[in-house]
mmCIF file of the C-alpha atoms, coordinates in Angstrom:
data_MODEL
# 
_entry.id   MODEL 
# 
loop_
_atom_site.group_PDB 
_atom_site.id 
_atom_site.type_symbol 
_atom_site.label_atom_id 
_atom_site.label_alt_id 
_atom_site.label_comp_id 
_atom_site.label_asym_id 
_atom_site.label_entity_id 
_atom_site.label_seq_id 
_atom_site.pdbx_PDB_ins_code 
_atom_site.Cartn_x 
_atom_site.Cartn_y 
_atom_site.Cartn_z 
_atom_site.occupancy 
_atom_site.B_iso_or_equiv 
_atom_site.pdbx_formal_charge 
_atom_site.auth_seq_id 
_atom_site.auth_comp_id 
_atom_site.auth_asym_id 
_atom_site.auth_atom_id 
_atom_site.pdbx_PDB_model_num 
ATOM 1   C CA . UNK A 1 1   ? 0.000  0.000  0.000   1.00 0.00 ? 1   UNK A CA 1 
ATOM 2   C CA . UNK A 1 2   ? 1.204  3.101  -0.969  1.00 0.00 ? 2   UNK A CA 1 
ATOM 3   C CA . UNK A 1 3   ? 1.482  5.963  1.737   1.00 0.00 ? 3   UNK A CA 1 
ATOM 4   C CA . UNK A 1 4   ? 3.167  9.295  0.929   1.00 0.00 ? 4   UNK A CA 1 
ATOM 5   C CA . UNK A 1 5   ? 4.547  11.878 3.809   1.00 0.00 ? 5   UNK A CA 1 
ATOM 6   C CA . UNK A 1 6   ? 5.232  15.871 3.038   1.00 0.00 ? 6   UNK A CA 1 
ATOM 7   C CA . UNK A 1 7   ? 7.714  17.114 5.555   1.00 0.00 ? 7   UNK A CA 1 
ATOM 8   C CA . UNK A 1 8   ? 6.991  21.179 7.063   1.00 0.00 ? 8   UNK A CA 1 
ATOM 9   C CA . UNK A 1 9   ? 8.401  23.596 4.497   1.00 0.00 ? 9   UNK A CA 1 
ATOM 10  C CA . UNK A 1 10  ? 11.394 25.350 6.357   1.00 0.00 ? 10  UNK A CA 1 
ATOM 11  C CA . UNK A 1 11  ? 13.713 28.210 4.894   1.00 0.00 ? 11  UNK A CA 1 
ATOM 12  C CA . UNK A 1 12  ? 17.202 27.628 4.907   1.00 0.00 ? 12  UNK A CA 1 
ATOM 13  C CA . UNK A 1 13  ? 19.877 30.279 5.483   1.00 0.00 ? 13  UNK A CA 1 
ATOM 14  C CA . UNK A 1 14  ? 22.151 29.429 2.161   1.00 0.00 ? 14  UNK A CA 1 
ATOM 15  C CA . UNK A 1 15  ? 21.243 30.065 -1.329  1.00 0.00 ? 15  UNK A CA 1 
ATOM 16  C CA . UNK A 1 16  ? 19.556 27.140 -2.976  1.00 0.00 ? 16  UNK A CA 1 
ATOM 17  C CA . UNK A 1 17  ? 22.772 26.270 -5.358  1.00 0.00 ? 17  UNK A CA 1 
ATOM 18  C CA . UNK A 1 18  ? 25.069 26.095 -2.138  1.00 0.00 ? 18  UNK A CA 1 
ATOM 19  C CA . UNK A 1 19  ? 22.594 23.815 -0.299  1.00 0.00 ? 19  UNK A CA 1 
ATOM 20  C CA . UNK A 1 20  ? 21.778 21.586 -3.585  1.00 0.00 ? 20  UNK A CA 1 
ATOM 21  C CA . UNK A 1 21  ? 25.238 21.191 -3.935  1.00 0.00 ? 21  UNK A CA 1 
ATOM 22  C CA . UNK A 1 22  ? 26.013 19.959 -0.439  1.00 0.00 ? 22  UNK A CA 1 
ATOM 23  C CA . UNK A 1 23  ? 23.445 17.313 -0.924  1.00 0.00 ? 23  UNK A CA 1 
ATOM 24  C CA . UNK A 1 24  ? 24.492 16.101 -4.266  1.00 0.00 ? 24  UNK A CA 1 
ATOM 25  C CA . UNK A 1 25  ? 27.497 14.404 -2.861  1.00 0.00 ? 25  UNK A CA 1 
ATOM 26  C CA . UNK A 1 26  ? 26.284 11.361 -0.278  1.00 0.00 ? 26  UNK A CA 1 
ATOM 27  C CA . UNK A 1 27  ? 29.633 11.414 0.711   1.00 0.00 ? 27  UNK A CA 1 
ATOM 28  C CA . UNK A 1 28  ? 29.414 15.150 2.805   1.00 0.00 ? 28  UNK A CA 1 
ATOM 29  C CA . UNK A 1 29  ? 27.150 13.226 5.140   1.00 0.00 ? 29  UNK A CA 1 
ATOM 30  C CA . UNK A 1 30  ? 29.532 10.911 6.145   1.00 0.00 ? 30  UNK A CA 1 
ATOM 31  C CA . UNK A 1 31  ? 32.076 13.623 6.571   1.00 0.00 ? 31  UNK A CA 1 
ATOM 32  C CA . UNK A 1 32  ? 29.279 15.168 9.135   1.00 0.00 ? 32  UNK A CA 1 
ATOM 33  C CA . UNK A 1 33  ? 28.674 12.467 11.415  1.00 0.00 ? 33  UNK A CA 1 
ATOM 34  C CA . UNK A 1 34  ? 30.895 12.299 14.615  1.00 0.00 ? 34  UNK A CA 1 
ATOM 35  C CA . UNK A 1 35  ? 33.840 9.446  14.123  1.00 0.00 ? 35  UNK A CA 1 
ATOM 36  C CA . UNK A 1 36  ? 31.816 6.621  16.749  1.00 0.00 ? 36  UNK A CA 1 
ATOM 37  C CA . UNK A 1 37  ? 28.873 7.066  14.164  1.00 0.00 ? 37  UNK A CA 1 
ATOM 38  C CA . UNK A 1 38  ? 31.086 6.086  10.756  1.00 0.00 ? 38  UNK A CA 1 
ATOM 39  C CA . UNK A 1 39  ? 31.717 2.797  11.071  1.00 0.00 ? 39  UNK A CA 1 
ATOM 40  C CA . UNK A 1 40  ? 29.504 0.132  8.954   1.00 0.00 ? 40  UNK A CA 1 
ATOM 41  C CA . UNK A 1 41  ? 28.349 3.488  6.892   1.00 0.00 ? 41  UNK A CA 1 
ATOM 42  C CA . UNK A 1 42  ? 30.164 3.478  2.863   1.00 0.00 ? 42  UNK A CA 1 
ATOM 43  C CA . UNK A 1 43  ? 29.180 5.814  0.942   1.00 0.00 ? 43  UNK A CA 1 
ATOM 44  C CA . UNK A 1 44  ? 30.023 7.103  -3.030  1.00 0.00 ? 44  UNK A CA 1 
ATOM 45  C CA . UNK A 1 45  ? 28.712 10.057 -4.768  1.00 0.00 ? 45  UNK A CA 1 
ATOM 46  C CA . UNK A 1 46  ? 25.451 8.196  -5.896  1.00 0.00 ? 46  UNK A CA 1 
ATOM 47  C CA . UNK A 1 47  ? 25.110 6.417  -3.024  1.00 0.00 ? 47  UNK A CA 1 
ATOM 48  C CA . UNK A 1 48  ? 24.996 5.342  1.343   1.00 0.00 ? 48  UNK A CA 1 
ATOM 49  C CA . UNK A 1 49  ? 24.595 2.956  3.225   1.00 0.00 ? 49  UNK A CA 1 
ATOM 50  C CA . UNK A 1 50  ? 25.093 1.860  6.668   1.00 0.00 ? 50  UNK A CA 1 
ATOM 51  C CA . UNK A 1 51  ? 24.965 -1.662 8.763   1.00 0.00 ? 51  UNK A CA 1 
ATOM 52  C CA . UNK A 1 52  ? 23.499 -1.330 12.210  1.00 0.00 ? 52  UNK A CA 1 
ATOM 53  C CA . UNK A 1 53  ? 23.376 -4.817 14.413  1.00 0.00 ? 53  UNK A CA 1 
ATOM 54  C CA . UNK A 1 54  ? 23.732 -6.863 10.978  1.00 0.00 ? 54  UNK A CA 1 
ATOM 55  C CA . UNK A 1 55  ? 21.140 -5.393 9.144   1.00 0.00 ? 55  UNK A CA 1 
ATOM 56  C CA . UNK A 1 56  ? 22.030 -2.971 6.294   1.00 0.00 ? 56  UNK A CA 1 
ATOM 57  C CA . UNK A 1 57  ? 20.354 -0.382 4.440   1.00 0.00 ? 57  UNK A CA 1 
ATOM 58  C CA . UNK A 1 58  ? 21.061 1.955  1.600   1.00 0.00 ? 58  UNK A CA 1 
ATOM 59  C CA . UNK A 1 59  ? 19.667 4.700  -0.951  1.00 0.00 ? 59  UNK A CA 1 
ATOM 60  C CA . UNK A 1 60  ? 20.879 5.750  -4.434  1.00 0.00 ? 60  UNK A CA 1 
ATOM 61  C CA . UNK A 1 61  ? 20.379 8.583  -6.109  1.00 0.00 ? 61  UNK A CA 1 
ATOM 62  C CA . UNK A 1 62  ? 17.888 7.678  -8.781  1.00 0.00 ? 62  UNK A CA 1 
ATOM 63  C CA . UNK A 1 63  ? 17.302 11.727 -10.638 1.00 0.00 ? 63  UNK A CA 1 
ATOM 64  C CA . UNK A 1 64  ? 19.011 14.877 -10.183 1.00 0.00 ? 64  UNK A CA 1 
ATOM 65  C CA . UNK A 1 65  ? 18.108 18.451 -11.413 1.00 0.00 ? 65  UNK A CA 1 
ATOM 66  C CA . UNK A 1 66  ? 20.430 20.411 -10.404 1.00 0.00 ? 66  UNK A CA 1 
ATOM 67  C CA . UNK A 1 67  ? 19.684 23.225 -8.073  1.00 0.00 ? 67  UNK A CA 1 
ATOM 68  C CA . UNK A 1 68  ? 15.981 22.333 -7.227  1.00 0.00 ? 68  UNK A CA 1 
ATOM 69  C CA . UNK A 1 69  ? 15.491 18.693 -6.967  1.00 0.00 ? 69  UNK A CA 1 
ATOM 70  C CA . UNK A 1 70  ? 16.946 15.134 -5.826  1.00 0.00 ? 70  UNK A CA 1 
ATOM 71  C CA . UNK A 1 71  ? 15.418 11.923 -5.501  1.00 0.00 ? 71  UNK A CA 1 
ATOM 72  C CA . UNK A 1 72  ? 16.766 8.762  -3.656  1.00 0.00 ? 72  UNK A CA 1 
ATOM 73  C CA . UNK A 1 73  ? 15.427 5.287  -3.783  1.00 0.00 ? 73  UNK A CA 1 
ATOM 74  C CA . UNK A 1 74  ? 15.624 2.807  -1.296  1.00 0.00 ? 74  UNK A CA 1 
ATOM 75  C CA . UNK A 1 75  ? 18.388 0.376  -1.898  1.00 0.00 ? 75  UNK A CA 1 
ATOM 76  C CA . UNK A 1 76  ? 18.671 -3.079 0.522   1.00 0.00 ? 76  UNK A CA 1 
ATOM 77  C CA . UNK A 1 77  ? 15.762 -1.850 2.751   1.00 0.00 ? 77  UNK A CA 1 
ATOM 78  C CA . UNK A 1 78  ? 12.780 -4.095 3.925   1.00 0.00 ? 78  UNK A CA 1 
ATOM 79  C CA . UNK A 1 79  ? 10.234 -2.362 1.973   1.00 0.00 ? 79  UNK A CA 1 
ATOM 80  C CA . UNK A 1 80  ? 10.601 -0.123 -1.015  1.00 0.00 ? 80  UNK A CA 1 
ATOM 81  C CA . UNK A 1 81  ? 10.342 3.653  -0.622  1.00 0.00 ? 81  UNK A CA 1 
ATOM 82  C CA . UNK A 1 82  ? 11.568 6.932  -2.743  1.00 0.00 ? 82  UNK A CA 1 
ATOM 83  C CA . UNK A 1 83  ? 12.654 10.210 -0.997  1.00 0.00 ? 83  UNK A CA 1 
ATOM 84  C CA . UNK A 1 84  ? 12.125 13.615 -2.885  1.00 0.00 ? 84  UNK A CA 1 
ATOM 85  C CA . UNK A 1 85  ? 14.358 16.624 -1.408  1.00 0.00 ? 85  UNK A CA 1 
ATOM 86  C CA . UNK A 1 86  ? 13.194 20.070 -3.472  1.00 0.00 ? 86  UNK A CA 1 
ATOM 87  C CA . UNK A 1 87  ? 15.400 23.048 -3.332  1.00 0.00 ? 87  UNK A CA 1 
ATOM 88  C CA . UNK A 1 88  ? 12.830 25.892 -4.193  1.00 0.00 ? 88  UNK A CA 1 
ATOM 89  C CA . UNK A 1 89  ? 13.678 29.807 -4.878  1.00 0.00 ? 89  UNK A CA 1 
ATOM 90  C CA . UNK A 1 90  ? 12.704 31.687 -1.159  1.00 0.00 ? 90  UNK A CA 1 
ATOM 91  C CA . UNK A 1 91  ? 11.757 35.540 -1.747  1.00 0.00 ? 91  UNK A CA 1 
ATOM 92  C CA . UNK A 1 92  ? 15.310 36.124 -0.093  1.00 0.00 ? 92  UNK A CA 1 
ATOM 93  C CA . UNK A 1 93  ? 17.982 34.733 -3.110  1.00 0.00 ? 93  UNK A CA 1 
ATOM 94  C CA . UNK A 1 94  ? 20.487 34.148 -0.243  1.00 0.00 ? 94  UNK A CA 1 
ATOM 95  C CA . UNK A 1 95  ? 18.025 31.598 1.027   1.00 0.00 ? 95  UNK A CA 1 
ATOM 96  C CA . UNK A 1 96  ? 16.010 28.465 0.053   1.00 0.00 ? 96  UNK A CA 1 
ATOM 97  C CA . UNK A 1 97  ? 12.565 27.118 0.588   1.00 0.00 ? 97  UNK A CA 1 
ATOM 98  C CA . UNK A 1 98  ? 13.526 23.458 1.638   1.00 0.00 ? 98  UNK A CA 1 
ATOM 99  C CA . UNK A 1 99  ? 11.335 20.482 2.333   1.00 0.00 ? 99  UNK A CA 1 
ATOM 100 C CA . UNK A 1 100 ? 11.074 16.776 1.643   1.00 0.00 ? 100 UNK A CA 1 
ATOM 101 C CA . UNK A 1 101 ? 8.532  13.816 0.271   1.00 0.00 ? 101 UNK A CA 1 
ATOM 102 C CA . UNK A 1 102 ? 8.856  10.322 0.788   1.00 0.00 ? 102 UNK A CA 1 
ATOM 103 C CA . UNK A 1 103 ? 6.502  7.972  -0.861  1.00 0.00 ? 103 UNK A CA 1 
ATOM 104 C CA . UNK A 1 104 ? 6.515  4.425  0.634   1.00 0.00 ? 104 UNK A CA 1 
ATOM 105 C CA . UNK A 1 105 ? 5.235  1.067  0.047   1.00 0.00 ? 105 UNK A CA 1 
ATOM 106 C CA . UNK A 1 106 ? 3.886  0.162  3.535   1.00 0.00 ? 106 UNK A CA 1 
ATOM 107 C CA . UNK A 1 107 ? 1.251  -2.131 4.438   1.00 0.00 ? 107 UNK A CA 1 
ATOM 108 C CA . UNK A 1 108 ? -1.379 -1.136 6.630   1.00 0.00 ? 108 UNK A CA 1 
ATOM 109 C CA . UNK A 1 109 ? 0.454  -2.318 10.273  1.00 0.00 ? 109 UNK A CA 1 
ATOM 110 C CA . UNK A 1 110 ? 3.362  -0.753 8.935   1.00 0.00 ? 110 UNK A CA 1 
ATOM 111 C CA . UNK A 1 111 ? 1.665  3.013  7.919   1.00 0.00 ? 111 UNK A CA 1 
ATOM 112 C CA . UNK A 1 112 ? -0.225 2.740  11.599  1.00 0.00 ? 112 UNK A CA 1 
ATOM 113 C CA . UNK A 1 113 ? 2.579  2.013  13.499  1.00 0.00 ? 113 UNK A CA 1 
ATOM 114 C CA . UNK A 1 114 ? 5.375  4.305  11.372  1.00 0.00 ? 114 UNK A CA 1 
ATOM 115 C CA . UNK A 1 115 ? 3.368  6.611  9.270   1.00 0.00 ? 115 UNK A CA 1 
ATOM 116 C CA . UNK A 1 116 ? 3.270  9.356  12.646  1.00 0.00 ? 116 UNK A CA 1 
ATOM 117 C CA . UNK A 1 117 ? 6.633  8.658  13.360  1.00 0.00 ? 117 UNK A CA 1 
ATOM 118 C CA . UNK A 1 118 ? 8.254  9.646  9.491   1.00 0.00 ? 118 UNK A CA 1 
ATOM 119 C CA . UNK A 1 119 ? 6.472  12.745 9.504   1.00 0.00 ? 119 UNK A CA 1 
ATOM 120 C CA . UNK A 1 120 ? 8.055  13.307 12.418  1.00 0.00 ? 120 UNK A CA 1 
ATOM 121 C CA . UNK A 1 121 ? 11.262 12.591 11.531  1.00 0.00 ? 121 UNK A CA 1 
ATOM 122 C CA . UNK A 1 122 ? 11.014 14.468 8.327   1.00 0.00 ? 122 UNK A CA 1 
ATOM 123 C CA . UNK A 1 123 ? 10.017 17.696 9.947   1.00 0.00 ? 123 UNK A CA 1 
ATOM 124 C CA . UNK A 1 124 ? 12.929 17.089 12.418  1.00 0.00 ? 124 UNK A CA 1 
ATOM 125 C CA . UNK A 1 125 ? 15.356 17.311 9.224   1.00 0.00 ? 125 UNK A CA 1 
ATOM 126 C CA . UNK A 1 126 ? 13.936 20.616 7.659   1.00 0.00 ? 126 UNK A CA 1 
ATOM 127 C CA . UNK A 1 127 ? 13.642 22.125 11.105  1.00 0.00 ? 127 UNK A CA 1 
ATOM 128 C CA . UNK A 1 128 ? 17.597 20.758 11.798  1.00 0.00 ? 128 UNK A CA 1 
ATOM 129 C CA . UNK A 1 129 ? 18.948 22.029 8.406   1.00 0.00 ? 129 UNK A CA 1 
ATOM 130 C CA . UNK A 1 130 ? 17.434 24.984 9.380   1.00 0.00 ? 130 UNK A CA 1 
ATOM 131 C CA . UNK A 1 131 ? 18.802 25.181 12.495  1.00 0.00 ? 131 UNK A CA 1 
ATOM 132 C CA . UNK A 1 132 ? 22.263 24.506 11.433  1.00 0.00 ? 132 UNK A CA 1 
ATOM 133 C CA . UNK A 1 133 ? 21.825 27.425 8.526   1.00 0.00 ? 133 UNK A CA 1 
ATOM 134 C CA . UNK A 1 134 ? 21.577 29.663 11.406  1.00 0.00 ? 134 UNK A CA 1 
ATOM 135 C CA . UNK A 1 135 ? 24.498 28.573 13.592  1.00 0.00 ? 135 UNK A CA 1 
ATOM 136 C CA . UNK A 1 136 ? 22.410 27.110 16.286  1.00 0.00 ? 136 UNK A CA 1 
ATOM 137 C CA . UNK A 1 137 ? 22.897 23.293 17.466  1.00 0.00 ? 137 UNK A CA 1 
ATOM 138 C CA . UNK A 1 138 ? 19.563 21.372 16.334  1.00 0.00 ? 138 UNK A CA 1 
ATOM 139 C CA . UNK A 1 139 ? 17.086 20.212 18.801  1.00 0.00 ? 139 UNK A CA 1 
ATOM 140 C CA . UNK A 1 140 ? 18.257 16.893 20.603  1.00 0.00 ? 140 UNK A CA 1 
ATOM 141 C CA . UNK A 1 141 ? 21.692 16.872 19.106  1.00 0.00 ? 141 UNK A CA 1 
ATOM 142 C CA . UNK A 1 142 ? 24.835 16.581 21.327  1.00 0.00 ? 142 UNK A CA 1 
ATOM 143 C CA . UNK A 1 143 ? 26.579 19.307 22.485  1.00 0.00 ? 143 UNK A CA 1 
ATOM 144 C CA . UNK A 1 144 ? 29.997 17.967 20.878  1.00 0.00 ? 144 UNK A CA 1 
ATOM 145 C CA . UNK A 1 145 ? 28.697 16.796 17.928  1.00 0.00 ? 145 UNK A CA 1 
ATOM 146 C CA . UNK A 1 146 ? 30.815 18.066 14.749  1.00 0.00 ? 146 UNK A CA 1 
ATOM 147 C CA . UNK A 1 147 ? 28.656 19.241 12.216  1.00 0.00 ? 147 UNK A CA 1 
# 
């Protein structure tokens, strides 16, 4: 069954080429997480993945237009899903009108038990890019954490 989630728009302090370009590379996210967090996670320009207690899962970057739009598809996980990021003009041109999509293929135990909690944690991503685009540490997130 098909369910699709719209995260909260959010507006990002960088200009929309800057912040495109930071996620075109699945590599930069490795380079952000703290060194504990990088093992079992491999990563190429196209591509991530990461092994947690022997299960791994993955995404690929499946369509690219540059400056406004990405789309990843779920590659090794236990049900099929596709992620659209959009990198939209704000009024401000230093700034960008960010937010996310994900369509899944979840049956019905799966959208009532999980379907609350990925809007959730897609909402938690606009408002912590956000965050970040300000120079303020995102909700939840360690102190020390490197960003």
């Amino acid at each position: 069954m098909a369910a699709h989630f719209d995260s909260k728009h959010g507006t990002v302090s960088r200009p929309r080429e800057e912040l495109y370009m930071a996620f075109t590379d699945l590599r930069n996210f490795v380079n952000m997480l703290p060194e504990e967090r990088k093992q079992g996670v491999t990563a190429t320009y196209d591509s991530i993945s990461a092994t947690v207690q022997g299960f791994t899962m993955g995404v690929k970057v499946t369509r690219r237009e540059p400056y406004s739009y990405m789309e990843l598809q779920d590659d090794g996980a236990p049900f099929k899903f596709t992620v659209g990021i959009h990198f939209d003009a704000a009024s401000d041109p230093f700034k960008t009108d960010f937010h996310i999509e994900l369509d899944a293929d979840l049956n019905v135990m799966m959208k009532m038990m999980l379907g609350s909690k990925l809007k959730e944690a897609l909402d938690k991503i606009v408002d912590s890019l956000v965050d970040v685009s300000e120079g303020r540490m995102p909700e939840g997130f360690p102190a020390d954490m490197k960003m």
